[in-house]
DSSP file (Angstrom, degrees, kcal/mol; ACC not computed):
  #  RESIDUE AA STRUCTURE BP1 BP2  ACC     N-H-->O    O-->H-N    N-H-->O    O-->H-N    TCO  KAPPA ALPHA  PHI   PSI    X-CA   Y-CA   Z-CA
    1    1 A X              0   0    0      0, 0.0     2,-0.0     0, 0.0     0, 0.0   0.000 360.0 360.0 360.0 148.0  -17.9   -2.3  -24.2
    2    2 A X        -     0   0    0      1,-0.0    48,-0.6    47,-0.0     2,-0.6  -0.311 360.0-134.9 -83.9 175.3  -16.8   -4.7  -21.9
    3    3 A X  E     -A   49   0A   0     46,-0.1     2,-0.6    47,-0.1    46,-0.2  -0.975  18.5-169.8-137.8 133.0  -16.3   -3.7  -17.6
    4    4 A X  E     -A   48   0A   0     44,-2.6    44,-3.4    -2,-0.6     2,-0.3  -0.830  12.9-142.0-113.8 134.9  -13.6   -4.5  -15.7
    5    5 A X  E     -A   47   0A   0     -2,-0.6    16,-0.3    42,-0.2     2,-0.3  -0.701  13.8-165.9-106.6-179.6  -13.0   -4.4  -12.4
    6    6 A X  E     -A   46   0A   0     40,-2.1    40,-1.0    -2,-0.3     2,-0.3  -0.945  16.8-152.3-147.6 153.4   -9.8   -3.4  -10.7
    7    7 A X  E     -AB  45  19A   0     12,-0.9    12,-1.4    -2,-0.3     2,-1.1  -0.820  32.8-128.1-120.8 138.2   -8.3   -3.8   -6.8
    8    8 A X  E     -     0   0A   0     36,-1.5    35,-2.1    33,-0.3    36,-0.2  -0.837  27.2-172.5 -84.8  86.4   -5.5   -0.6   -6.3
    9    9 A X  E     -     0   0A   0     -2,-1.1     2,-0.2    33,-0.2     9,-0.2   0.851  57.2 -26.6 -62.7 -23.1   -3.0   -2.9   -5.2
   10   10 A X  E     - B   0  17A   0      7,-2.1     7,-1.6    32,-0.0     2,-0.2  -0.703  58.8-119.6 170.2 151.0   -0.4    0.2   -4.2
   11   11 A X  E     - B   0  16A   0      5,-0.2     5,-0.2    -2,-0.2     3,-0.1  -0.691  18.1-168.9-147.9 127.8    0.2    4.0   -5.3
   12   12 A X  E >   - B   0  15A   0      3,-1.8     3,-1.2    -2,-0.2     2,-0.8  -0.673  57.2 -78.2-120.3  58.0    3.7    4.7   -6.7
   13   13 A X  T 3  S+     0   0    0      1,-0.2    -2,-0.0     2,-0.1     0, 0.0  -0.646 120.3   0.0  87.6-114.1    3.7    8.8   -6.9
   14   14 A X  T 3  S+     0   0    0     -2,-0.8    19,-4.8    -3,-0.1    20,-0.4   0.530 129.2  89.5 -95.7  -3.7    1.6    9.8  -10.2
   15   15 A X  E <   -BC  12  32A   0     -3,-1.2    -3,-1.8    17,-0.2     2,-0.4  -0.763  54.2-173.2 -87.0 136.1    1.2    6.0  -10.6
   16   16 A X  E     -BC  11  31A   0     15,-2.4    15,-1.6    -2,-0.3     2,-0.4  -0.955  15.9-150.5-102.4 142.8   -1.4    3.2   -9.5
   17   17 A X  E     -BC  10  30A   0     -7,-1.6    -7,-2.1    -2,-0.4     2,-0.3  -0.996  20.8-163.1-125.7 135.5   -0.7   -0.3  -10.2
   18   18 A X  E     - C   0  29A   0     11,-0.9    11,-1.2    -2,-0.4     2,-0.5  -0.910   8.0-166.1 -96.2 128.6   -4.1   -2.3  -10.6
   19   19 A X  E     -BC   7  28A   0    -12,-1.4   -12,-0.9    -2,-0.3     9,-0.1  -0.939  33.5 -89.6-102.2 143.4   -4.5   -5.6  -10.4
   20   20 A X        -     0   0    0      7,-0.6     6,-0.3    -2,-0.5   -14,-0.2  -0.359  16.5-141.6 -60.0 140.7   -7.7   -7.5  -11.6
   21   21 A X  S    S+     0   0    0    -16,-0.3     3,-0.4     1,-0.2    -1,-0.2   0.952 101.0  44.4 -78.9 -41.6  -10.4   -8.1   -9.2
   22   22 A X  S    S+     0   0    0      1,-0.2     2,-0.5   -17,-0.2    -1,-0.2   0.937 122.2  36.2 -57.8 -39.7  -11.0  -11.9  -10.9
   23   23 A X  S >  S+     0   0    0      1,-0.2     3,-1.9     2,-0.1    -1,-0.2  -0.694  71.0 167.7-123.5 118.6   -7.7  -12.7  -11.1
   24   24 A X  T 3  S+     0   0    0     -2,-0.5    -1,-0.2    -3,-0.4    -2,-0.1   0.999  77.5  52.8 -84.1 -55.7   -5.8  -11.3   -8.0
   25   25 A X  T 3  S+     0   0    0     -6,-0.1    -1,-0.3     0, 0.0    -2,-0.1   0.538  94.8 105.8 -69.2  11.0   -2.4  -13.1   -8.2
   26   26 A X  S <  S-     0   0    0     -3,-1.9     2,-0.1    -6,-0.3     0, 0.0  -0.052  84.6 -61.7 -81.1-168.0   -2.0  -11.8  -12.2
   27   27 A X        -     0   0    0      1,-0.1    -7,-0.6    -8,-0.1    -1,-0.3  -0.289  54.1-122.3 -75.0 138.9    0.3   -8.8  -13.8
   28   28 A X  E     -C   19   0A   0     -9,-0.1     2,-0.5    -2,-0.1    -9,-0.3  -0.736  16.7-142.6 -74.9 142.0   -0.4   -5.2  -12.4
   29   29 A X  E     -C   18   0A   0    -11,-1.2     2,-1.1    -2,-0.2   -11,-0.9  -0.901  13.1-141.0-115.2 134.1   -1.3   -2.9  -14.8
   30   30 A X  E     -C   17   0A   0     -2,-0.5     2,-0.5   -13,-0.2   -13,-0.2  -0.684  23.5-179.6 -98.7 133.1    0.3    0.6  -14.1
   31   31 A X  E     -C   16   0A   0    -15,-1.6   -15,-2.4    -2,-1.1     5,-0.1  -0.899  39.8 -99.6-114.9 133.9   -1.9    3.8  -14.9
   32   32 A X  E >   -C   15   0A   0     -2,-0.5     3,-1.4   -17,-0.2     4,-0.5  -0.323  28.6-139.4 -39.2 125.6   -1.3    7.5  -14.5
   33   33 A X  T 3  S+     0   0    0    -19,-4.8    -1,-0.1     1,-0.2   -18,-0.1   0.685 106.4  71.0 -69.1 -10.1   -3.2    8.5  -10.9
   34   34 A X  T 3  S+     0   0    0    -20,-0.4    -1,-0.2     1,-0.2     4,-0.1   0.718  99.0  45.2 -78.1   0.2   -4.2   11.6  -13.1
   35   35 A X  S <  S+     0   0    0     -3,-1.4    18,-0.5     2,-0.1     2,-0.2   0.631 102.7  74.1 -89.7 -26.4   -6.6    9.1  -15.2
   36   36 A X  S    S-     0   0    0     -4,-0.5    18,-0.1    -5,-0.1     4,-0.1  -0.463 100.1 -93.0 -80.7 137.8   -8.1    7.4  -12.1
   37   37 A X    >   -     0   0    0     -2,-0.2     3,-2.4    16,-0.2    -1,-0.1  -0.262  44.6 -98.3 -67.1 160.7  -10.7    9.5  -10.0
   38   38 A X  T 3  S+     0   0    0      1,-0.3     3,-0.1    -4,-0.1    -1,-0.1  -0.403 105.1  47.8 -79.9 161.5   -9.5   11.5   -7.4
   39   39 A X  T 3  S+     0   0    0      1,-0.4    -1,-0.3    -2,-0.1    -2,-0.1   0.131  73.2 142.7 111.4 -25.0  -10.0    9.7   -3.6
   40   40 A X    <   +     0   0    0     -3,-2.4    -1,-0.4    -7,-0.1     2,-0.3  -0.307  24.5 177.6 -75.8 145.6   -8.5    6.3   -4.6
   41   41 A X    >   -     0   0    0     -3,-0.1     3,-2.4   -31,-0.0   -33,-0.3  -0.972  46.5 -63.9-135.6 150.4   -6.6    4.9   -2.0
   42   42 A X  T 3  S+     0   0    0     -2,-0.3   -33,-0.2     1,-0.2   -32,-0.0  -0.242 129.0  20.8 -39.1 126.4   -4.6    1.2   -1.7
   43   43 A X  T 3  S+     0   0    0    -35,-2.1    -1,-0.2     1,-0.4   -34,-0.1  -0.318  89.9 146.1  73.6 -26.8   -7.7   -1.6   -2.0
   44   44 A X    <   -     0   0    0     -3,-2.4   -36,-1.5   -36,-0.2     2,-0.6  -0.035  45.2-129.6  -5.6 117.4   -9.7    1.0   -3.5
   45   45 A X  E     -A    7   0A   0    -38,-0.2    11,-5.3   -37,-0.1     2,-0.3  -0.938  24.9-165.0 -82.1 122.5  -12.2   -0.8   -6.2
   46   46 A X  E     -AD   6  55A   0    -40,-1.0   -40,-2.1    -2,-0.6     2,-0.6  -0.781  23.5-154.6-120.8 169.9  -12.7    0.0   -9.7
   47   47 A X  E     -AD   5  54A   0      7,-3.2     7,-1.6    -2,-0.3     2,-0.7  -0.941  12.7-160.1-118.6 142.9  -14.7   -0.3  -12.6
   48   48 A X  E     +AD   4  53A   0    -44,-3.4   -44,-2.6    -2,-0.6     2,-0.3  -0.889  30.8 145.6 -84.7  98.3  -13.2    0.2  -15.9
   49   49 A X  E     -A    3   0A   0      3,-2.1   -46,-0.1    -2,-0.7    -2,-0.0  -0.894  61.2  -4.7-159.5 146.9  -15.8    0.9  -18.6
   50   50 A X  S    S-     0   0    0    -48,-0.6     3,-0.1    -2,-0.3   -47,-0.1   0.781 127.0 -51.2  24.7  52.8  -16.1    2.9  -21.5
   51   51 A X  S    S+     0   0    0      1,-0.3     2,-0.4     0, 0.0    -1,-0.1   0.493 113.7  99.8 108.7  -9.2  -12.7    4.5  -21.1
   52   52 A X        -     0   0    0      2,-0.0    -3,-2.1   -16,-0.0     2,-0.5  -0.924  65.1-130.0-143.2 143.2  -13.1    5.6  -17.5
   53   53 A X  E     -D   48   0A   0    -18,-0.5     2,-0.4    -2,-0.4    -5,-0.2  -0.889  26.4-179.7 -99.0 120.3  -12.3    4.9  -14.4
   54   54 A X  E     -D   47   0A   0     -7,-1.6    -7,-3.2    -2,-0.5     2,-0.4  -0.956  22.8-133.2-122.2 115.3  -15.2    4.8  -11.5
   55   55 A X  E      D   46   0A   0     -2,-0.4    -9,-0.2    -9,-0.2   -11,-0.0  -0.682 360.0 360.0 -48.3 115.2  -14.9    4.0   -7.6
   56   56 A X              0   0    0    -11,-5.3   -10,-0.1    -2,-0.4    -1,-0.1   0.659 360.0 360.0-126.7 360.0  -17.5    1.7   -6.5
């Protein structure tokens, strides 16, 4: 399984919109914050891998 990382570019309510750490000017992808661990805050990095979302 592949790993992704992620920048929390900015927290919409029950939403996060991520962008990828590689490519920073691409599309945001928006996820339910109830899917993300709890603590993430705007700049916040994650890693995406097998299914789950990590702060690192």
């Amino acid at each position: 399984m592949e790993t992704v990382y992620y920048i929390v570019k900015s927290i919409d309510g029950d939403y996060a919109n991520l962008v990828k750490e590689d490519e920073p000017g691409g599309d945001t992808k928006l996820v339910a914050r109830a899917l993300l661990p709890e603590g993430i805050s705007e700049g916040c990095r994650l890693k995406f891998e097998f299914l789950q979302y990590e702060i690192v």
